[in-house]
C-alpha positions in Angstrom: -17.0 39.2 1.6 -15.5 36.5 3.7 -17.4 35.5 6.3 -16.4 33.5 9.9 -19.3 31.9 11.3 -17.6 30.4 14.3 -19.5 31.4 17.7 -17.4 34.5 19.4 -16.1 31.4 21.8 -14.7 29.1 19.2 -13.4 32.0 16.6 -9.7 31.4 18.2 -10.1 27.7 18.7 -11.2 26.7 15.1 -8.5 28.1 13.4 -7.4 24.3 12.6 -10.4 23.3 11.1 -9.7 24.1 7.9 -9.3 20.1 7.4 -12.7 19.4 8.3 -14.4 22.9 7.1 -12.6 24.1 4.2 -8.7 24.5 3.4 -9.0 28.3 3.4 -11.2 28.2 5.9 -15.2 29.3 5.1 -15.6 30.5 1.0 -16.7 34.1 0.2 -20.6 34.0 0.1 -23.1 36.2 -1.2 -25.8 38.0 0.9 -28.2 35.4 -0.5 -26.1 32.3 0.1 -25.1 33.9 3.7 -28.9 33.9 4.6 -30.0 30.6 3.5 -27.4 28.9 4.6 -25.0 30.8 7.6 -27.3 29.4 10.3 -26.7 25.7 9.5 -22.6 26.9 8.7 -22.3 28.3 11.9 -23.8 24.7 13.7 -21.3 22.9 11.3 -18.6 24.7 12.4 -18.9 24.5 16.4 -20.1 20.8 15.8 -16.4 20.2 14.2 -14.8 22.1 17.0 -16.6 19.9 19.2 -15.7 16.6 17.3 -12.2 17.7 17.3 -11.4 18.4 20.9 -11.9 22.4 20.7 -13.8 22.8 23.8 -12.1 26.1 24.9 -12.3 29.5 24.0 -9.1 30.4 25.9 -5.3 28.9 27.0 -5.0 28.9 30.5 -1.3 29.7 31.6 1.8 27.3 31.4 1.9 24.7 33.5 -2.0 25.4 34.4 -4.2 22.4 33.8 -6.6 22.5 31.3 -9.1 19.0 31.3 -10.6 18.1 27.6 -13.1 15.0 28.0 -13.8 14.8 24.5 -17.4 12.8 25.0 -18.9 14.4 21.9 -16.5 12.6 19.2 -16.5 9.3 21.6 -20.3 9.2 21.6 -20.2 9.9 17.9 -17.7 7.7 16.6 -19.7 4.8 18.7 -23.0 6.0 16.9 -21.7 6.0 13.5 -19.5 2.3 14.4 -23.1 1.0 15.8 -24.8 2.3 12.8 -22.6 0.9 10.1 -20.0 -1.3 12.0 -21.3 -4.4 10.1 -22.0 -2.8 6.4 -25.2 -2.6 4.4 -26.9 -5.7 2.1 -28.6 -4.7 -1.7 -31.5 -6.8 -3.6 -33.1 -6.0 -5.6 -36.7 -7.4 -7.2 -36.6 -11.0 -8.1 -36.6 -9.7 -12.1 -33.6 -7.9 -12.0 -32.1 -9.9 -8.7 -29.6 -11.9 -11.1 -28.1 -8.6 -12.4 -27.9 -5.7 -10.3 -26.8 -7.2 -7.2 -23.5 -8.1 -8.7 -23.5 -4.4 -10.4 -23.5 -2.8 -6.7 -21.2 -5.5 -5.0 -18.8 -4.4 -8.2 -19.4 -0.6 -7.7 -19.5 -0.2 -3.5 -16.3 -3.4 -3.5 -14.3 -3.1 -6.0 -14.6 0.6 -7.5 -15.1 2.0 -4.3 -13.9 1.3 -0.5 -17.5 0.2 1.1 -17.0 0.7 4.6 -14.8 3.5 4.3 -17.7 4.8 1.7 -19.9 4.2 5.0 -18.1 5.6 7.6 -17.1 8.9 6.1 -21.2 9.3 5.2 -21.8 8.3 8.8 -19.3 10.5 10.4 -20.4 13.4 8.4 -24.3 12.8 9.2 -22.8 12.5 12.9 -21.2 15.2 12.9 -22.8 18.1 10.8 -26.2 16.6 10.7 -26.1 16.4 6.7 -24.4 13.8 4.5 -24.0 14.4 0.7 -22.7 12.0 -1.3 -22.1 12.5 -5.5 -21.9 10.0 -7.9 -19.2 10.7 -11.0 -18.5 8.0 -13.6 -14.5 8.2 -14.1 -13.7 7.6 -17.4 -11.2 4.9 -18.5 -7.5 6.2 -18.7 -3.9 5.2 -19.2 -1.2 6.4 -17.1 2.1 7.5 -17.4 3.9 4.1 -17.6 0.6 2.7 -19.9 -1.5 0.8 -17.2 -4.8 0.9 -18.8 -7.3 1.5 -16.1 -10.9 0.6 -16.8 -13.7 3.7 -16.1 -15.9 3.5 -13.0 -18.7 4.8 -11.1 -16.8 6.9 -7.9 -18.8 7.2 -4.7 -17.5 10.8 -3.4 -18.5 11.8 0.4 -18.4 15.6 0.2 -17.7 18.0 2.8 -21.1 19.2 3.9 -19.7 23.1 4.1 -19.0 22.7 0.5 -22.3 21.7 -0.6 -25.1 24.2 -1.7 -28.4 22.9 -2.8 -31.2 24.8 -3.9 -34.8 23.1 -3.6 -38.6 23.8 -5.1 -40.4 25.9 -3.2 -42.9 23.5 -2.3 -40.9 20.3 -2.6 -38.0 20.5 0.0 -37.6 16.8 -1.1 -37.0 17.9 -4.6 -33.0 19.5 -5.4 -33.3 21.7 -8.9 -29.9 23.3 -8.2 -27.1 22.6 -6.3 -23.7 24.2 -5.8 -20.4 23.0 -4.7 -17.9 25.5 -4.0 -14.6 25.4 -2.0 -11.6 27.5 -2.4 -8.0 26.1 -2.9 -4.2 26.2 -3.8 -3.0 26.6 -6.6 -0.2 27.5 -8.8 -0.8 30.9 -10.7 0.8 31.2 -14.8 3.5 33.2 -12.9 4.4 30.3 -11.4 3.2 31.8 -7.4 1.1 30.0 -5.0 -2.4 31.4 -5.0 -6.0 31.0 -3.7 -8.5 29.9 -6.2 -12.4 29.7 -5.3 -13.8 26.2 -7.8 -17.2 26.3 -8.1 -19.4 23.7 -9.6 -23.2 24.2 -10.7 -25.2 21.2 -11.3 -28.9 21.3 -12.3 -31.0 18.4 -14.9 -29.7 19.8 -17.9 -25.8 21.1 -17.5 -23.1 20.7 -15.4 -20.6 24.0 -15.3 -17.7 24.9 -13.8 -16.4 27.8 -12.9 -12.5 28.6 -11.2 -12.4 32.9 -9.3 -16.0 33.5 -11.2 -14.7 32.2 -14.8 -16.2 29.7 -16.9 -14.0 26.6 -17.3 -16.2 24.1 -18.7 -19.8 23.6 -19.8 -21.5 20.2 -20.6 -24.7 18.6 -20.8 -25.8 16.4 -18.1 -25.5 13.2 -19.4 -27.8 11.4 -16.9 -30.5 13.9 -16.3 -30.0 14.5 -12.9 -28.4 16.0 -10.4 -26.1 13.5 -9.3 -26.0 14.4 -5.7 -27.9 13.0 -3.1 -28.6 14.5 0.2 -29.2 13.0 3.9 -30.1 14.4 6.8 -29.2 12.7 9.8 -31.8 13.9 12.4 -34.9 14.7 10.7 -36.4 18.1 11.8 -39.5 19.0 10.6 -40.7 22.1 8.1 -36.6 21.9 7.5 -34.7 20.8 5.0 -31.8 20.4 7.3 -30.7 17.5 9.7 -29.2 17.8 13.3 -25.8 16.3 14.8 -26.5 13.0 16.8 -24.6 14.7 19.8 -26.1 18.4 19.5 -28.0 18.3 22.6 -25.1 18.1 24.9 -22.2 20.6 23.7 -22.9 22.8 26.4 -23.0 19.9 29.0 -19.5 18.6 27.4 -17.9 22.2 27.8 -19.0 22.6 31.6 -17.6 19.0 32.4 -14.6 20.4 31.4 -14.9 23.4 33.1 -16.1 21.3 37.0 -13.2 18.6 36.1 -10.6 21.5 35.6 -11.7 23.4 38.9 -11.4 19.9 40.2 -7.7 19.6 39.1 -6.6 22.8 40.5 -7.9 21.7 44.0 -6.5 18.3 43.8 -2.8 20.0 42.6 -3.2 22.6 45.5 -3.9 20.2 48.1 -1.3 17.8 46.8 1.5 19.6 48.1 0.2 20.9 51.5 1.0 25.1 52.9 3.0 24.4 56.2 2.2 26.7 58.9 4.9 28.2 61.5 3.5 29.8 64.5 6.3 31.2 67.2 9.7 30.0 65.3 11.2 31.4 61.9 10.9 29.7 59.2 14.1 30.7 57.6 15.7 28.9 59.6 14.1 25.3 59.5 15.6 23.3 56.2 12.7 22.0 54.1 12.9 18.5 52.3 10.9 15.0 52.4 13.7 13.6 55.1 14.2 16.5 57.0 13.4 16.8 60.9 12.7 19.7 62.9 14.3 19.9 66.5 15.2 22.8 68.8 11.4 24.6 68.5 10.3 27.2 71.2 8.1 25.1 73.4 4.8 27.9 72.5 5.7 26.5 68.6 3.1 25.4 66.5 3.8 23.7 63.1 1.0 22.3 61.1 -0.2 22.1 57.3 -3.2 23.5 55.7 -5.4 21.0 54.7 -8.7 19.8 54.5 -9.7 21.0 50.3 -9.1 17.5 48.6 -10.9 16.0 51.1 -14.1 17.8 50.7 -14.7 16.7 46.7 -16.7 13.8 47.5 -19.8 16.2 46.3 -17.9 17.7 43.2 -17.0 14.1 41.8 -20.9 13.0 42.2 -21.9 16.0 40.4 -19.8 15.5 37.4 -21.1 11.5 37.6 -24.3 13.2 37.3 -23.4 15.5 34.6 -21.8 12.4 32.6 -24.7 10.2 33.0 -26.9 13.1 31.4 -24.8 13.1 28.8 -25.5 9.5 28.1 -29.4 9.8 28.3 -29.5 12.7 26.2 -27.3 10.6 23.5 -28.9 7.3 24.4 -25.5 5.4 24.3 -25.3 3.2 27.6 -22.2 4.0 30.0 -21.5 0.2 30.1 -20.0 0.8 26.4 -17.6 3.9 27.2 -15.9 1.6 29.5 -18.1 0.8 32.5 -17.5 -2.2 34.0 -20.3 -4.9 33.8 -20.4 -8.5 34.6 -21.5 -9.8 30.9 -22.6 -13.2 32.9 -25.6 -11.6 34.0 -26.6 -9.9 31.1 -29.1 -11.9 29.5 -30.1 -11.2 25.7 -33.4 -9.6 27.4 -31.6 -7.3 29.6 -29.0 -6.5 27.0 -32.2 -5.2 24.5 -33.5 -3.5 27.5 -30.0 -1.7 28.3 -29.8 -0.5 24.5 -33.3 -0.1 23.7 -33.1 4.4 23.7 -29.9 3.7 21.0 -31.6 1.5 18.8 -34.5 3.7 18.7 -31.7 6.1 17.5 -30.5 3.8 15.4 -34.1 2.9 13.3 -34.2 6.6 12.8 -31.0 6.6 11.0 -31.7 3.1 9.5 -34.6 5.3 8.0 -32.6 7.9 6.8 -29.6 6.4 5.5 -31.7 3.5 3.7 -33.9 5.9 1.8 -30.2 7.7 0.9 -28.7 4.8 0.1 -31.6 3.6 -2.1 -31.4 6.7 -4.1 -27.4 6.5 -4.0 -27.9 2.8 -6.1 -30.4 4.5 -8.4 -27.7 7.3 -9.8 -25.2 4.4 -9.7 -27.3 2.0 -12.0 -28.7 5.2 -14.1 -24.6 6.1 -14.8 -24.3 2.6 -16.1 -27.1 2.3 -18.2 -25.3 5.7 -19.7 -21.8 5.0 -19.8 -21.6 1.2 -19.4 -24.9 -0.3 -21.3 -23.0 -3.8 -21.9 -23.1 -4.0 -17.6 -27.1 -4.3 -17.9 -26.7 -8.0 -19.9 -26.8 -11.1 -17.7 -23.0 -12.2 -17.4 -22.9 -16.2 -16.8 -19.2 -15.4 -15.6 -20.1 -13.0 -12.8 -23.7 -12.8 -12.2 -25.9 -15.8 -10.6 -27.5 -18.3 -12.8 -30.5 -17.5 -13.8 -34.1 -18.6 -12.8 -37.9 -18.5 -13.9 -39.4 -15.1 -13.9 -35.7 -13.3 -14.0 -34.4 -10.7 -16.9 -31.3 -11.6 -18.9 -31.1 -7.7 -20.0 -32.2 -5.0 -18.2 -34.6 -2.3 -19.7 -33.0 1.3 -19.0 -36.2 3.2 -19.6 -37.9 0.6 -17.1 -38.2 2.0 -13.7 -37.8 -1.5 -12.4 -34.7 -1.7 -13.2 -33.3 1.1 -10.4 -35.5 -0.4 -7.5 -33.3 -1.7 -4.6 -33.5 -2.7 -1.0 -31.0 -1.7 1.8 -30.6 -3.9 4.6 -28.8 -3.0 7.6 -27.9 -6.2 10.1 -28.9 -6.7 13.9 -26.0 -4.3 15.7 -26.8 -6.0 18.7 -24.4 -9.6 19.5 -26.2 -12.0 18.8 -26.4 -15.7 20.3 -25.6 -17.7 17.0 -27.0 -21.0 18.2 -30.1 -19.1 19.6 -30.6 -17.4 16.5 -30.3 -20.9 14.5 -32.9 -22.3 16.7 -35.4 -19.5 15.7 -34.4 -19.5 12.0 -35.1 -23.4 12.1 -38.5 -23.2 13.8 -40.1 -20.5 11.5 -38.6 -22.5 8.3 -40.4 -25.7 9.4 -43.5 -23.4 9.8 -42.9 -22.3 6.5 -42.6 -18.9 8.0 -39.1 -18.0 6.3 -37.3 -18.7 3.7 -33.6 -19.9 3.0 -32.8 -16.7 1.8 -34.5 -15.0 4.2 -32.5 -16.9 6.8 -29.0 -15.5 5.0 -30.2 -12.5 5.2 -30.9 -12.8 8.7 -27.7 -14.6 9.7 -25.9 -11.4 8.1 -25.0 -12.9 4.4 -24.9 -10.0 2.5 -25.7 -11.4 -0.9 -28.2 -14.6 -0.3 -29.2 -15.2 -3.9 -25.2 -15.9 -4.4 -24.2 -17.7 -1.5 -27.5 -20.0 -2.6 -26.2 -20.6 -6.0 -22.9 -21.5 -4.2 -24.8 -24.2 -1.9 -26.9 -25.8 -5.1 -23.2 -26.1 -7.2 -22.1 -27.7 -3.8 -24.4 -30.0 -3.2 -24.4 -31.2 -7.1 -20.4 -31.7 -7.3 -21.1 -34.1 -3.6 -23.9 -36.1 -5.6 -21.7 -36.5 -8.5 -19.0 -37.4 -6.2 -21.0 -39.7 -4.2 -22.9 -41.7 -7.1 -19.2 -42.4 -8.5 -18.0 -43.6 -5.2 -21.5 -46.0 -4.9 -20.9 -46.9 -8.6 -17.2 -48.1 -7.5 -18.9 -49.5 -4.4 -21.5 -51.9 -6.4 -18.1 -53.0 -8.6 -15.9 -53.9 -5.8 -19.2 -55.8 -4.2 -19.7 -57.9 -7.9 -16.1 -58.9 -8.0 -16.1 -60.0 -4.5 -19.0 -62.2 -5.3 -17.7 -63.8 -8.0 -14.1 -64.2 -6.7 -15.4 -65.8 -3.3 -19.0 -66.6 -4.0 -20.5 -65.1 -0.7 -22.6 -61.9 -0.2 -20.8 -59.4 1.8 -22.6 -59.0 5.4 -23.0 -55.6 6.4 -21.0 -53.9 9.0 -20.1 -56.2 11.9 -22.2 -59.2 10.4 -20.9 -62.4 8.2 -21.0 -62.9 4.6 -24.1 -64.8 3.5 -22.9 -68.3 0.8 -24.8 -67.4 -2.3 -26.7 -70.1 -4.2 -25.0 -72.0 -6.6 -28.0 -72.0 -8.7 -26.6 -68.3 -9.1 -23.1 -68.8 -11.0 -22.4 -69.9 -13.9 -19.4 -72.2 -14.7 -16.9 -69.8 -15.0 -17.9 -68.2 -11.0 -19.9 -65.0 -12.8 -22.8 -64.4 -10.6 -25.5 -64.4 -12.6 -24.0 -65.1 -15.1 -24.0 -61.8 -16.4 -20.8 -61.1 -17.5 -20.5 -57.7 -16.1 -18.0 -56.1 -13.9 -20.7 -54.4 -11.3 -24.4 -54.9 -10.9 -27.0 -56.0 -13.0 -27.6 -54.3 -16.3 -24.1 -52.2 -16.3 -21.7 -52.4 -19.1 -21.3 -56.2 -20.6 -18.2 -57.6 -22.7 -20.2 -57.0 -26.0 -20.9 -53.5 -25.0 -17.6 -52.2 -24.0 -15.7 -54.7 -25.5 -11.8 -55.3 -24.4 -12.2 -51.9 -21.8 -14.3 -53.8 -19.8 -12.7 -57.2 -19.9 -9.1 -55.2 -19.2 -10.8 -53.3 -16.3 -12.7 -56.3 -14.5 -9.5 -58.3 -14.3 -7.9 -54.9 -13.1 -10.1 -54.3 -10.2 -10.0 -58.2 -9.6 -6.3 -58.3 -9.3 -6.1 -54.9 -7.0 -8.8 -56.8 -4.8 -6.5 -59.9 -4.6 -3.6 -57.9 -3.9 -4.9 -55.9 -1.1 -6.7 -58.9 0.7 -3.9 -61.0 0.4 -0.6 -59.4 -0.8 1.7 -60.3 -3.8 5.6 -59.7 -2.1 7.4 -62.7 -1.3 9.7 -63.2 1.8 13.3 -61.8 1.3 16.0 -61.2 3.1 18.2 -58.4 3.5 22.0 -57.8 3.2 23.1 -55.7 6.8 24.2 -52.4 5.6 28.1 -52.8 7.1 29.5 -49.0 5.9 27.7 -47.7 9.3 31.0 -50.1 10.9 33.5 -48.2 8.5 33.0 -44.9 10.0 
């Protein structure tokens, strides 16, 4: 039986929402499926409409105007930007910290678009008020030219409409079954277009699949469990079932519409004013912008009707007011949508104040999302350990060196090893130099910690960027002992070659006691080419000798120069031309 769950209003304006509800439009669904899940089908589908600018139930005549403020997609698309705008950080415990961080940058980065990842599971919380996410492990494959393409774990946002869970009976947090079904096109063995309903069943122990009620494929479920992870976006209690961030002001959306459209039709009436003829004819008088009347009966009266536009000072303060609801009830200020505010006299105070209703909003969703994510990385790292165990040895070529109290292989049947942390970063600007000054105070008060402080000045992968800093500073102190090694050298020869103690900067050379240097001008009488206790003539033999009179006669040459005077033969061919 197919089924349309669209509100009588929006049955003729959702016919295009096939792309966002289903290709075919809603699937066939039994009696049992219909009263589980119609209710929260039926919200899916007018929240679509909504989000896609299907605020009508009706077209008005041609030429008629018809006014679609879409605030509903513009309040959500800011949610979801403000929720995920600047991504999501992993750890993980400081055991498994120098492996499975570079697992889930590989997974979300490289096998999978992050932020796109993030803003389709955003938009369809937003939207719907459920995200469902699956994790599949595509296996390595060669195409038709013979690239070999390695296997990966996918990250697949799935239409809510498609998805069908089925949950204990006194665990709503626990799935035991869940369905996805969705119809399609297809090309029939006669070789016609046809309709096809897939169906996919999923529990702990099998996966099946089923194409029009016939079984395609059956196969055990090689991670033991159901790979699919659910998030509602708006929490509602004794309910399984999330709500859409905008839900509370559809109706308010439709009748600003519906006030602005009245409001057009008086503005176009008015725009072009009724004249009025009293004691003449008026087939007679020539109309046009340049035109002048002369030659009236004296009684005549001429005059335009006007006085509508004029009267809509009330009509536009009503629809201010009807916006501005609309913004409390979301919680997204109007200075974002466009309002103009001078940002010199917002301080960061006044800024927090201002936003303080959307980032309670947005620590609800921090709290909902997290906890998805979380159990997102565990199905990612639990597809590994199944289908990649080699990924779960520490890798010196693309995981962080290792420290004290950190596993070079992780345990599979350790539930350690699937324990991660999402961290979402400040959405609110922040002062960068302000926010250094804090970081700096509560290190010296040994109140946070350098990795605390990436995390903090939005690094999303602190234990790396660390490792980075310590390989840094190690190549500058290598770097800088050579340069004071070559330092001391060039200060021995000096002192032999002129027997005075270089001065430091902007002060004269000290005479060094003869007592000091032997015959031959060696200070010391050391016989080596830098300080006391380097490399001697017996130690390095003829390297040493050959390098000291090296570095003496580049000395020598730079202080005092080697070129003679010369002179030069005028170049005459310039004259030939």
């Amino acid at each position: 039986m197919s089924m349309d769950f669209a509100a009588p209003s929006f049955r003729g304006a959702s016919q295009d929402l096939t792309v966002s509800i289903s290709p075919l439009g809603l699937v066939e669904l039994a009696d049992e499926e219909f009263e589980v899940h119609g209710p929260r089908l039926n919200r899916y589908s007018i929240n679509w409409a909504m989000y896609l600018g299907h605020h009508w139930s009706f077209r008005r005549e041609t030429g008629e105007q018809q006014s679609t403020f879409n605030y509903y997609r513009a309040f959500t698309d800011y949610i979801s930007r403000f929720t995920f705008g600047h991504g999501v950080q992993f750890s993980s415990p400081k055991a498994t910290d120098a492996i499975v961080p570079s697992l889930l940058k590989r997974i979300w980065e490289v096998d999978n678009d992050k932020m796109k990842i993030l803003f389709e599971m955003g938009t369809n919380g937003s939207v719907s008020g459920d995200s469902f996410v699956k994790v599949a492990y595509e296996e390595p494959w060669a195409d038709s030219i013979g690239r070999e393409h390695p296997g990966r774990v996918r990250l697949l946002p799935l239409n809510s409409a498609y998805v069908f869970p089925e949950r204990h009976p006194h665990d709503r947090s626990r799935m035991i079954r869940c369905k996805i079904k969705y119809r399609f096109y297809g090309t029939s063995p006669q070789g016609t277009r046809s309709v096809y309903t897939y169906v996919e069943l999923l529990t702990d122990e099998v996966i099946e699949e089923y194409v029009n009620d016939e079984l395609i494929d059956s196969r055990p479920n090689p991670i033991g469990m159901i790979p699919i992870v659910h998030i509602p976006n708006m929490p509602v209690p004794s309910s399984p079932w999330g709500l859409s961030d905008c839900q509370d002001i559809i109706n308010l959306n439709m009748h600003y519409n519906e006030v602005s459209t009245d409001i057009a039709d008086i503005v176009n009436y008015h725009s072009a004013p009724v004249t009025v003829i009293v004691g003449a004819k008026a087939s007679q008088l020539e109309k046009g912008a340049k035109k002048v009347w002369g030659g009236l009966p004296k009684e005549a009266q001429v005059f335009n009707l006007e006085g509508g536009a004029s009267g809509l000072e009330g009509a536009l303060k009503y629809l201010e007011t009807v916006k501005r609801s609309m913004h409390e009830l979301v919680g997204v200020p109007e200075t974002v949508l466009g309002q103009m505010q001078p940002i010199s006299n917002t301080s960061g105070v006044a800024l927090s104040i201002q936003f303080q209703p959307l980032m309670n909003r947005w620590t609800q969703k921090v709290a909902q999302y997290g906890e998805g994510m979380q159990r997102i990385n565990e199905l990612i790292l639990l597809t590994l350990a199944v289908k990649e165990p080699q990924a779960l040895i520490w890798d010196e070529n693309s995981d962080v060196p290792l420290s004290d109290g950190q596993l070079s292989q992780l345990d599979p049947s350790d539930p350690i090893t699937y324990i991660t942390t999402v961290h979402f970063p400040p959405p609110l600007p922040l002062d960068k130099l302000v926010l250094l000054n804090e970081i700096q105070m509560l290190m010296q008060l040994s109140l946070e910690s350098r990795e605390g402080a990436l995390r903090v000045l939005g690094e999303e992968f602190p234990e790396e960027k660390l490792a980075e800093i310590r390989d840094e500073l190690v190549t500058d102190a290598i770097a800088d002992g050579a340069l004071n090694m070559l330092k001391a050298q060039v200060t021995k020869e000096i002192m032999d070659l002129t027997g005075m103690m270089p001065g430091m900067e902007g002060t004269p050379a000290t005479p060094l006691d003869p007592g000091m240097m032997t015959a031959d001008g060696d200070v010391m009488g050391d016989g080596a080419i830098g300080p006391e206790g380097m490399a001697t003539p017996d130690q390095s033999g003829m390297d040493v000798i050959s390098g000291q009179a090296n570095l003496r006669a580049a000395l020598v040459t730079k202080a005092y120069g080697t070129k003679l005077a010369m002179s030069r033969k005028p170049d005459d061919t310039k004259n030939d031309r």
